[in-house]
DOPADO-211563 format. One record per residue (C-alpha): x, y, z; residue in three letters. Coordinates in nm, 2 decimals, decimal comma. Example, Ala and Ser with C-alpha at 12.3 -4.5 7.8 and 13.67 -1.06 7.14 Angstrom:
2
PT; 1,23; -0,45; 0,78; ALA
PT; 1,37; -0,11; 0,71; SER
This chain:
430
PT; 0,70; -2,72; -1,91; UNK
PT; 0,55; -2,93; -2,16; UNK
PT; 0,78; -3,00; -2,47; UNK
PT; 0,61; -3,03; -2,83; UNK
PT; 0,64; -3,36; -3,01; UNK
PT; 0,44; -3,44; -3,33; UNK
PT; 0,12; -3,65; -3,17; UNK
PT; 0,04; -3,35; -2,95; UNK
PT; 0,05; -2,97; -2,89; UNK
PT; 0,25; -2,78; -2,65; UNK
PT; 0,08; -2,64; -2,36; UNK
PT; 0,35; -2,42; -2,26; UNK
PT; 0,62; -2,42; -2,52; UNK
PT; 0,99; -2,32; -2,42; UNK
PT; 0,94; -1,96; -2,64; UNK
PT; 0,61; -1,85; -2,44; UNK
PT; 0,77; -1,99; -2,11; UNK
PT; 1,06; -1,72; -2,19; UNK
PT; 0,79; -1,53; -2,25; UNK
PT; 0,60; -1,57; -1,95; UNK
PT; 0,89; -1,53; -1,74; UNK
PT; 1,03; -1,18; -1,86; UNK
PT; 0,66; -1,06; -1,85; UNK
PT; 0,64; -1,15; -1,50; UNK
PT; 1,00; -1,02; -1,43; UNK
PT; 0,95; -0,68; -1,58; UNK
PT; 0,61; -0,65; -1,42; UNK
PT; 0,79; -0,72; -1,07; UNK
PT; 1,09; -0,43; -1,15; UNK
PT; 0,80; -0,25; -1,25; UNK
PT; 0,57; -0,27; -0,91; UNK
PT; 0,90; -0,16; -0,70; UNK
PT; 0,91; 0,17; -0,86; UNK
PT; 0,79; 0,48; -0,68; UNK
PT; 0,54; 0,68; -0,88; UNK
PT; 0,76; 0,96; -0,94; UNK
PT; 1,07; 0,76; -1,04; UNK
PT; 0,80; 0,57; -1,26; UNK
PT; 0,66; 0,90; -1,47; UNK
PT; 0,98; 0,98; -1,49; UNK
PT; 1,12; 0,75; -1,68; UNK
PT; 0,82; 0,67; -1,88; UNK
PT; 0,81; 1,09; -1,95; UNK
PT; 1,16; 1,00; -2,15; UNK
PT; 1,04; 0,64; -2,31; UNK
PT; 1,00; 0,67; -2,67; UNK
PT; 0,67; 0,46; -2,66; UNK
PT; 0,51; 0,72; -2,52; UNK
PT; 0,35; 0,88; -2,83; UNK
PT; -0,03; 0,81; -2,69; UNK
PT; -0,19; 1,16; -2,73; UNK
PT; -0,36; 1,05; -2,42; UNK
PT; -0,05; 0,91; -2,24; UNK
PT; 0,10; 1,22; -2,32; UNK
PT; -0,18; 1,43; -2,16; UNK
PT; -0,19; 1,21; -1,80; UNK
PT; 0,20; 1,22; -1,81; UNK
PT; 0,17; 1,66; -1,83; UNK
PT; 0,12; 1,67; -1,47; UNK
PT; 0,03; 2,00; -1,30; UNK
PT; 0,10; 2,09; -0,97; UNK
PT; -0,17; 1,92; -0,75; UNK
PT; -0,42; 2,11; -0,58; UNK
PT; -0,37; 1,99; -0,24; UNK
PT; 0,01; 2,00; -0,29; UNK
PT; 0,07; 1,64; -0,23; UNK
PT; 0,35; 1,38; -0,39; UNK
PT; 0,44; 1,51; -0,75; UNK
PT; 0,74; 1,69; -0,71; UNK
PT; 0,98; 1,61; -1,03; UNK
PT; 1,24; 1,87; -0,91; UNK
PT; 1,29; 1,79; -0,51; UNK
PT; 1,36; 2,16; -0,37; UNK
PT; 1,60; 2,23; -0,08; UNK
PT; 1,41; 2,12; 0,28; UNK
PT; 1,16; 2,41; 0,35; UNK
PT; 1,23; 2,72; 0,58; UNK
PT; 1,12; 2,72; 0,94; UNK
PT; 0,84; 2,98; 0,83; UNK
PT; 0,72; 2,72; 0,57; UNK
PT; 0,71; 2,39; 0,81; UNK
PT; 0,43; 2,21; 0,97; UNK
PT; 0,32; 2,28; 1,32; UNK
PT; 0,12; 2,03; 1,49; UNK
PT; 0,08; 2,14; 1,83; UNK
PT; 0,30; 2,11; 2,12; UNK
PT; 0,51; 1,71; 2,13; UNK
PT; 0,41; 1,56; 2,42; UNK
PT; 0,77; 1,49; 2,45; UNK
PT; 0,70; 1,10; 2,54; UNK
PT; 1,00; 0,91; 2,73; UNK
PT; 1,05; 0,65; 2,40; UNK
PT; 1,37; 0,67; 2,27; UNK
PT; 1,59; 0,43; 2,00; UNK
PT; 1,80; 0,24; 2,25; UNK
PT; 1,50; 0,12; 2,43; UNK
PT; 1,48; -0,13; 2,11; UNK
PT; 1,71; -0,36; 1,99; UNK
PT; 1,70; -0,39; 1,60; UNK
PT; 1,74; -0,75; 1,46; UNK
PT; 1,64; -0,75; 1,06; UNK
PT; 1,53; -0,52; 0,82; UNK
PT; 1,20; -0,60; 0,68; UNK
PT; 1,15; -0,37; 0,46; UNK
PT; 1,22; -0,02; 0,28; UNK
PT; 1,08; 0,31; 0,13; UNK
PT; 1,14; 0,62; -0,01; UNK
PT; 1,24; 0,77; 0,36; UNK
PT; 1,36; 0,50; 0,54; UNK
PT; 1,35; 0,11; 0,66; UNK
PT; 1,14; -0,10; 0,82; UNK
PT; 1,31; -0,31; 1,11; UNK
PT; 1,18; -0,62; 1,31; UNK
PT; 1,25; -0,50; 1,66; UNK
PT; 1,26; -0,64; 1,99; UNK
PT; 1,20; -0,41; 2,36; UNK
PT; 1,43; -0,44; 2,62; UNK
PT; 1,17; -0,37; 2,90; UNK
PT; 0,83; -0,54; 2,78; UNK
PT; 1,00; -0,81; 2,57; UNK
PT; 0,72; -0,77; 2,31; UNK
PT; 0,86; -0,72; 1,90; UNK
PT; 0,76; -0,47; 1,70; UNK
PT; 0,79; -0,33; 1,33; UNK
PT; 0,97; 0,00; 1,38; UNK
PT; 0,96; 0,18; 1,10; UNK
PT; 1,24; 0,42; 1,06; UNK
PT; 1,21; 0,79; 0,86; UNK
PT; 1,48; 0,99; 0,80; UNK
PT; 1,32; 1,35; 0,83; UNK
PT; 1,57; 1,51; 0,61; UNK
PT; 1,46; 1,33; 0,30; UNK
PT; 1,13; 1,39; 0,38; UNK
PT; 1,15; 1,75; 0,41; UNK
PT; 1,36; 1,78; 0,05; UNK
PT; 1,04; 1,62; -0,11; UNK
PT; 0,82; 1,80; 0,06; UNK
PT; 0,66; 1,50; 0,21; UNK
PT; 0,56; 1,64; 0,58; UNK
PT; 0,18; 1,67; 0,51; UNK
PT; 0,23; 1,30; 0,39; UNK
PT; 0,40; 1,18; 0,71; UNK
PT; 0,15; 1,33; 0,92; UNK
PT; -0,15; 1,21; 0,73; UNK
PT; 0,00; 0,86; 0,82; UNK
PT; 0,05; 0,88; 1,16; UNK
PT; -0,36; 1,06; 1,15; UNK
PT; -0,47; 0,76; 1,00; UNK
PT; -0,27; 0,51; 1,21; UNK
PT; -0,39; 0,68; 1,55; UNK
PT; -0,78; 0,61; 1,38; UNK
PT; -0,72; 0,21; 1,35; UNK
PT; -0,71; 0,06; 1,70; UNK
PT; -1,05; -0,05; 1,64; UNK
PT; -1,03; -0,26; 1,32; UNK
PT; -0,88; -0,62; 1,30; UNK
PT; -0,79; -0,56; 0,95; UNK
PT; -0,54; -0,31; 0,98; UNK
PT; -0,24; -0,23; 1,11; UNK
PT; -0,22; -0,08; 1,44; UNK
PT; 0,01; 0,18; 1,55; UNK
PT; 0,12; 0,10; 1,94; UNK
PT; 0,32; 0,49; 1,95; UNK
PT; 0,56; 0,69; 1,74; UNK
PT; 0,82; 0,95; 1,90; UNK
PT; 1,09; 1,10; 1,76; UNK
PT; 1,54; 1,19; 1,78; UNK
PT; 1,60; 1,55; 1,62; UNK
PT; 1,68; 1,34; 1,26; UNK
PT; 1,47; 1,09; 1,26; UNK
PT; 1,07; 0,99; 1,31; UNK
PT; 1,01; 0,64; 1,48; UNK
PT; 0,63; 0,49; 1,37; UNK
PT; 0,59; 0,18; 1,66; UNK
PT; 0,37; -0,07; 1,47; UNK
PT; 0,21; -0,42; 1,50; UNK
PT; 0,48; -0,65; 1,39; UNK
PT; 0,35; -0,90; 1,09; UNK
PT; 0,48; -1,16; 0,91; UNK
PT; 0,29; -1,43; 0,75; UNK
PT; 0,42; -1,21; 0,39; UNK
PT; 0,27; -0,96; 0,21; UNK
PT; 0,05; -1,11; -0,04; UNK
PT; 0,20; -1,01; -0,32; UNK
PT; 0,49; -1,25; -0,22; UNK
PT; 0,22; -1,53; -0,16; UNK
PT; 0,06; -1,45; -0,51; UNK
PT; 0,38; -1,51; -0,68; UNK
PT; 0,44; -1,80; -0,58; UNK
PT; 0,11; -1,95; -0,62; UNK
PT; 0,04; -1,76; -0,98; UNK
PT; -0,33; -1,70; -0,88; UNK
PT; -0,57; -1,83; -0,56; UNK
PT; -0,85; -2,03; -0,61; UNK
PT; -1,23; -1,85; -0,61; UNK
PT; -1,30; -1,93; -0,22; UNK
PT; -0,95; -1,83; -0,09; UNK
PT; -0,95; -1,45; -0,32; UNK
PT; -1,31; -1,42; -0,22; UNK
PT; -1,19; -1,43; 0,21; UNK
PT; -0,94; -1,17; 0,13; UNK
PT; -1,14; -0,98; -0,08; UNK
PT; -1,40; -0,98; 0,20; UNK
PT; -1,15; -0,89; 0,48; UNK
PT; -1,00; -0,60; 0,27; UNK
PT; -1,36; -0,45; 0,17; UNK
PT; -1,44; -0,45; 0,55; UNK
PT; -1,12; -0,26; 0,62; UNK
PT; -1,16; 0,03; 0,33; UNK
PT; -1,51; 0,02; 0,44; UNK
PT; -1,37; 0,12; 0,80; UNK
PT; -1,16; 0,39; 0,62; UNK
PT; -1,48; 0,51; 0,46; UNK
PT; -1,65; 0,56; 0,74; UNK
PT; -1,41; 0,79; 0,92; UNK
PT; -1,40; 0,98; 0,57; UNK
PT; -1,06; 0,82; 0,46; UNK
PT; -0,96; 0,74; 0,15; UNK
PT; -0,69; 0,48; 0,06; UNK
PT; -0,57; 0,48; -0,25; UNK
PT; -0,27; 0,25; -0,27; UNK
PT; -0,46; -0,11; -0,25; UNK
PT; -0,23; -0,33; -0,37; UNK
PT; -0,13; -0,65; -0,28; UNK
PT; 0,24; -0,54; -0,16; UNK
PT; 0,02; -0,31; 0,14; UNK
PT; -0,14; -0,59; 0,17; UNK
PT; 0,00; -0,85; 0,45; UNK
PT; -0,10; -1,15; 0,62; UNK
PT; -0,06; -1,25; 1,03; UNK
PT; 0,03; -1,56; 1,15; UNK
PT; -0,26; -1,70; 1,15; UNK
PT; -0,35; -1,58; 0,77; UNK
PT; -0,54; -1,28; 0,83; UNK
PT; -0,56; -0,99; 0,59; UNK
PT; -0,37; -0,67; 0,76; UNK
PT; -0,37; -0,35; 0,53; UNK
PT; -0,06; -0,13; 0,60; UNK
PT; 0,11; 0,19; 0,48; UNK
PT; -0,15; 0,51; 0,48; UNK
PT; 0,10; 0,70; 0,32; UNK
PT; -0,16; 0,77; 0,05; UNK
PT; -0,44; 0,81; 0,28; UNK
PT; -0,66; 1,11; 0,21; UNK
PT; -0,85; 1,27; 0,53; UNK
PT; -1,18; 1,45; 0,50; UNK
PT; -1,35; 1,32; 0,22; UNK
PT; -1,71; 1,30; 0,28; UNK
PT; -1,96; 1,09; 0,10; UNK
PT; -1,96; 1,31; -0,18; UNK
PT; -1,64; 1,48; -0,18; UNK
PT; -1,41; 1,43; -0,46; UNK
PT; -1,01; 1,54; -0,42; UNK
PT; -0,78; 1,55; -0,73; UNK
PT; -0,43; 1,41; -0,65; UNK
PT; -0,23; 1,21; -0,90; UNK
PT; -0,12; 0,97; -0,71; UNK
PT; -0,11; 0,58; -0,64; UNK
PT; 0,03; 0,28; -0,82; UNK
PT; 0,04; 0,23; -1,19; UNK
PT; -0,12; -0,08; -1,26; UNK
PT; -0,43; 0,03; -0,97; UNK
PT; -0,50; 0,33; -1,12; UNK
PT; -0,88; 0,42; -1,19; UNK
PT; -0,95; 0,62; -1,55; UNK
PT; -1,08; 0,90; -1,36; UNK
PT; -0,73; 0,94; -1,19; UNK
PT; -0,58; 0,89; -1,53; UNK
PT; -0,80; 1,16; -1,67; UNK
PT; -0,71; 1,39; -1,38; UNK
PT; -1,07; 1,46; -1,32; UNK
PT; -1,19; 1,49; -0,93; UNK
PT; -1,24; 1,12; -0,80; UNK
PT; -1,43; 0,98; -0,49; UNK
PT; -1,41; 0,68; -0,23; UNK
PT; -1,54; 0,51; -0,54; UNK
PT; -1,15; 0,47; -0,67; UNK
PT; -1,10; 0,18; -0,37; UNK
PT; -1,40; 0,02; -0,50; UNK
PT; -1,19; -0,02; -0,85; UNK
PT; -0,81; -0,07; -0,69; UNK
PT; -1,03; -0,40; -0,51; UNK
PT; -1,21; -0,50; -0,79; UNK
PT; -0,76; -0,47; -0,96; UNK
PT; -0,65; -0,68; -0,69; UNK
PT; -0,94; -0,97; -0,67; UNK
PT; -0,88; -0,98; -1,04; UNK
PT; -0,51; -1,02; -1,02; UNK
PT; -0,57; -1,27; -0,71; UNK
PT; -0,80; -1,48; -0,94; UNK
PT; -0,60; -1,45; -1,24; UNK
PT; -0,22; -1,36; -1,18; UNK
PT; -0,16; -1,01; -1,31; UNK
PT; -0,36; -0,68; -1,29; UNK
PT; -0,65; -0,61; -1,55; UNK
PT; -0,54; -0,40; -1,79; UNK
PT; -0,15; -0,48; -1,72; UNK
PT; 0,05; -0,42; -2,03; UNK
PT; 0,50; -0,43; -2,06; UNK
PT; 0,40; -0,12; -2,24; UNK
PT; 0,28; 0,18; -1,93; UNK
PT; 0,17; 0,38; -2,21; UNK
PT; -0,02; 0,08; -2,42; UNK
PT; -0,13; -0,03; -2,03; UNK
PT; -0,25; 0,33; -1,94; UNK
PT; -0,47; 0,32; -2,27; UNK
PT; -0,60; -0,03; -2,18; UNK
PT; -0,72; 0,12; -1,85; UNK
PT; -0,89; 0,44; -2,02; UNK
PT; -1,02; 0,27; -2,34; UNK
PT; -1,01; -0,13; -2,38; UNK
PT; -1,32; -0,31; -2,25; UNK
PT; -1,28; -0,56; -1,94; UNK
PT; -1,22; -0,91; -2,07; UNK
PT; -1,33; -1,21; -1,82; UNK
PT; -1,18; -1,54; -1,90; UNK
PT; -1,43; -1,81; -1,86; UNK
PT; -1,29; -2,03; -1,55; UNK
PT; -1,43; -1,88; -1,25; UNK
PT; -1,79; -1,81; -1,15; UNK
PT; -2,10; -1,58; -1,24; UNK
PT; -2,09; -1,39; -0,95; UNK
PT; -1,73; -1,32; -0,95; UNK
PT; -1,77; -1,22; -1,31; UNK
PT; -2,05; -0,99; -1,20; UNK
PT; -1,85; -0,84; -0,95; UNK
PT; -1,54; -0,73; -1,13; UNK
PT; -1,77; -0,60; -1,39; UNK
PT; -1,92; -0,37; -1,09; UNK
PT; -1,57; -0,30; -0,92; UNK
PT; -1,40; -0,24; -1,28; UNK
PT; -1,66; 0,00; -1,42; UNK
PT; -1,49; 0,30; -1,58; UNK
PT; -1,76; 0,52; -1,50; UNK
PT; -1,71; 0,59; -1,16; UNK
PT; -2,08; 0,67; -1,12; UNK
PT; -2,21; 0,38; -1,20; UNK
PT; -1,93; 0,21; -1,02; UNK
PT; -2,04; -0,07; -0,76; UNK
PT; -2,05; 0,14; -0,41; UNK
PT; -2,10; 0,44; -0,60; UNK
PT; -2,49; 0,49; -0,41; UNK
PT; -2,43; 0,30; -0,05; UNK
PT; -2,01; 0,25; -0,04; UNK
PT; -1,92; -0,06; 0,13; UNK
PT; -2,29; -0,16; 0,14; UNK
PT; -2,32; -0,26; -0,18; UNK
PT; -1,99; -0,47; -0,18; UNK
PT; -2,09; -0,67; 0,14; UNK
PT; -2,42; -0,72; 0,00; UNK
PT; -2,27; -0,85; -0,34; UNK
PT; -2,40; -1,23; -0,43; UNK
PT; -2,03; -1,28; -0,46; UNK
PT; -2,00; -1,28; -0,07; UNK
PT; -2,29; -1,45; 0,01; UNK
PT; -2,09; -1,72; 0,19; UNK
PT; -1,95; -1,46; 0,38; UNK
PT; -2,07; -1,42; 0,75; UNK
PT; -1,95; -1,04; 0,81; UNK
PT; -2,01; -1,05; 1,19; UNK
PT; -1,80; -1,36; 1,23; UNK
PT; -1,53; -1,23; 1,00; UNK
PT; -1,48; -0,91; 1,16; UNK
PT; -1,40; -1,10; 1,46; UNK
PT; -1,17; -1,33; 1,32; UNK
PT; -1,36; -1,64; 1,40; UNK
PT; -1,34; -1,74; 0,99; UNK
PT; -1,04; -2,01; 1,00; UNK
PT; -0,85; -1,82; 0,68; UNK
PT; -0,82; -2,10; 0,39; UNK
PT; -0,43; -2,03; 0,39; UNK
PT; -0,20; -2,03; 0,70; UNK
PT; 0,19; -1,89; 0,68; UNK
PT; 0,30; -2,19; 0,89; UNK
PT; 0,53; -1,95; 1,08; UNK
PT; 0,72; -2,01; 1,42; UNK
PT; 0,76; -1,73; 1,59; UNK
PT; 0,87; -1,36; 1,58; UNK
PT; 1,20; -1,46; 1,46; UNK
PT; 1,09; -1,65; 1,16; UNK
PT; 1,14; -1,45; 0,84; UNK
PT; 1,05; -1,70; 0,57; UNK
PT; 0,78; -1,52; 0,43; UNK
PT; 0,99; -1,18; 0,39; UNK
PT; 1,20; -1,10; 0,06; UNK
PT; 1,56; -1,23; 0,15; UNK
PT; 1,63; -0,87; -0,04; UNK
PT; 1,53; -0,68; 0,30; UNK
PT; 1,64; -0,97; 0,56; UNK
PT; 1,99; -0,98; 0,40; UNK
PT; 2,09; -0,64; 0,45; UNK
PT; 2,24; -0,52; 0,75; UNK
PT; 2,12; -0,32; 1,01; UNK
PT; 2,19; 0,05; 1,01; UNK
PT; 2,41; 0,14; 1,32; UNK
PT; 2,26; 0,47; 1,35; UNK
PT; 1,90; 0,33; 1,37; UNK
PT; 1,95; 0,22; 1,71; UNK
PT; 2,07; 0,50; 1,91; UNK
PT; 2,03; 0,91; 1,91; UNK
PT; 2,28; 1,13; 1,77; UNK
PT; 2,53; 1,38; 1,95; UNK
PT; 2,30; 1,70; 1,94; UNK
PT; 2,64; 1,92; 1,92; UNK
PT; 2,70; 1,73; 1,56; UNK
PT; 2,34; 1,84; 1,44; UNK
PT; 2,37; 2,04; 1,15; UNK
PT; 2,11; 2,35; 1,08; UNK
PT; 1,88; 2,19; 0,88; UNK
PT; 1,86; 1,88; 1,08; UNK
PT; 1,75; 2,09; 1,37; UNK
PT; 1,49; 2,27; 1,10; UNK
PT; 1,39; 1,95; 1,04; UNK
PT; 1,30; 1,86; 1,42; UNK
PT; 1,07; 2,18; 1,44; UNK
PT; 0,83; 2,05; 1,13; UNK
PT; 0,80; 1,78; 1,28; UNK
PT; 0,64; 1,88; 1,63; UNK
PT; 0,34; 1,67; 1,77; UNK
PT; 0,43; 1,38; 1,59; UNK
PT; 0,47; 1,23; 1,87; UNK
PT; 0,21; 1,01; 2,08; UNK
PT; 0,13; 0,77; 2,29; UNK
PT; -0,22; 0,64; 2,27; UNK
PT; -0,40; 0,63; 2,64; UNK
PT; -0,50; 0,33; 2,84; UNK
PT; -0,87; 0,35; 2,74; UNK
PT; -0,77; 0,34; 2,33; UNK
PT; -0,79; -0,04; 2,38; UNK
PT; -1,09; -0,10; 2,59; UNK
């Protein structure tokens, strides 16, 4: 901090330093919200005046029933659940795992660091309680997950899923442990990355929603908290929560649904929205990478909601004319005349901005990343918020539950969930 004195001005004077730092602190609380928590509250603000605001914040029922449930209704009926085919009824089970740290949380459950008594590999396990899920109506969700995650054993950028079974209360994902941070830990602490380090992230993230694209998946969520780095410094995109299957090259869906500070106008606007909405949550998170906070970001959701509908994109002069011409692609409000709009991820590889970029050689991971987490081992937990490490392990996580304690609904719960289960066969990895 520089302090004032009368020969020369303050670069950062004590005032805009407080400044600075509730900003940042309020747009941390902020990104830790879930979406529905998040309208919710902003529904009651009394900022919220903004004819506009007002009109993205009257949410109807989505058409494909996903996410916006205000009112949580009781867990479904048996005649109401999902039915995925028979469970292959796979030999895994909780105590095959011991659980050291939890690495992170959700709406549903935890995320725990886990190690296997039998191959002596570690794992991320994450943990869902299927009770919760089922009160918000969140099967469909799960599922689409575990769809996606079956899809990914093919892509370096993404996180893979190894198997997933299930106890009669709970649903057990088996995933790729990773823990060089997320990079939204890493941007913190740095404030911003310099133009060639954003631009190899950038790059390894476009390759991945490109990978999406092409199995007709949408994302959605890009953020830089779903965003992680390995050991080495790779870019792995997690959590297909949000994922939406089907979605041809010109299909559209209609869902209100991601992160705040990501979200394209055309979501805002409720109107049907494409692939194309990817294209602007990147073009969000190489501007926050290059510059510290989101585009449009705003204390004030409904001020930060009209930035995103309204105010024209501003560029600050310190980083170069291809970047510049890129987030003026990605960030175009017109989703038609959106970079990737005519030829996807195409048109993003083939950007000047990535003209350094060997794709063939990224995609195999033979680009040394410009940043590496330094870390140890599985059992180093540096780069992980101490918020998640701290807390201790759930004795329930680890072992199955008396089935003559289940209650009813737990056992409703165990029928919506059939064929989650899976284990993926030996020629998956060849």
């Amino acid at each position: 901090m520089t302090v004032k004195t009368q020969t020369e001005k303050s670069v950062l004077t004590y005032s805009k330093c407080r400044g600075l730092v509730g900003l940042v602190t309020a747009f941390m609380k902020q990104r830790k919200m879930g979406l529905n928590d998040f309208i919710q509250k902003l529904a009651t603000n009394s900022y919220c005046k903004h004819p506009e605001v007002q009109s993205i914040l009257n949410l109807n029922p989505p058409q494909d029933a996903e996410l916006m449930n205000a009112n949580p209704s009781p867990p479904p009926s048996p005649s109401q659940q999902i039915n995925l085919g028979p469970s292959s009824n796979p030999s895994a089970k909780p105590n095959d795992f011991h659980f050291l740290k939890v690495i992170g949380k959700g709406s549903f459950g935890k995320v725990l660091l886990a190690h296997h008594r039998t191959d002596d590999q570690f794992y991320a396990v994450k943990v869902l309680q299927k009770k919760a899920i089922l009160k918000k109506k969140e099967e469909k969700h799960i599922m689409s997950e575990r769809n996606v995650l079956l899809k990914n054993v093919k892509h370096p950028f993404l996180v893979g899923l190894h198997y997933s079974f299930q106890t009669t209360d709970k649903l057990y994902f088996v995933l790729d442990y990773i823990n060089g941070g997320e990079l939204f830990y890493h941007l913190q602490r740095e404030r911003f990355f310099l133009e060639p380090r954003a631009r190899f992230y950038a790059a390894e993230i476009a390759s991945a929603l490109g990978y999406l694209h092409s199995l007709n998946i949408v994302y959605r969520d890009l953020k830089p908290e779903n965003i992680l780095l390995d050991s080495q410094g790779h870019i792995i995109l997690t959590d297909f929560g949000l994922c939406k299957e089907n979605i041809e090259p010109n299909g559209t869906t209609s869902t209100f649904c991601g992160t705040p500070e990501y979200l394209a106008p055309e979501v805002l606007h409720k109107q049907p929205y494409d692939r194309t909405v990817d294209w602007w949550c990147l073009g969000a998170v190489l501007y926050e990478m290059l510059y510290g906070l989101p585009p449009f970001y705003s204390r004030n959701t409904a001020e930060m909601y009209d930035n995103i509908l309204n105010k024209p994109l501003q560029l600050k002069p310190n980083i170069s004319n291809a970047a510049r011409h890129l987030l003026e692609g990605l960030l175009q409000k017109d989703r038609t005349k959106r970079l990737g709009c005519a030829d996807d991820f195409i048109e993003i590889k083939n950007h000047v901005f990535f003209s350094p970029i060997n794709w063939d050689e990224l995609n195999a991971k033979k680009i040394t990343p410009p940043f590496n987490p330094n870390v140890t081992g599985p059992n180093d937990l540096r780069h992980f918020d101490p918020e998640f490490t701290d807390e201790p392990v759930p004795n329930s996580i680890g072992c199955s539950p008396d089935s003559a304690l289940v209650t009813a609904s737990i056992k409703d719960a165990a029928e919506a969930f059939l064929g989650f289960s899976y284990a993926p066969s030996m020629d998956s990895y060849l």
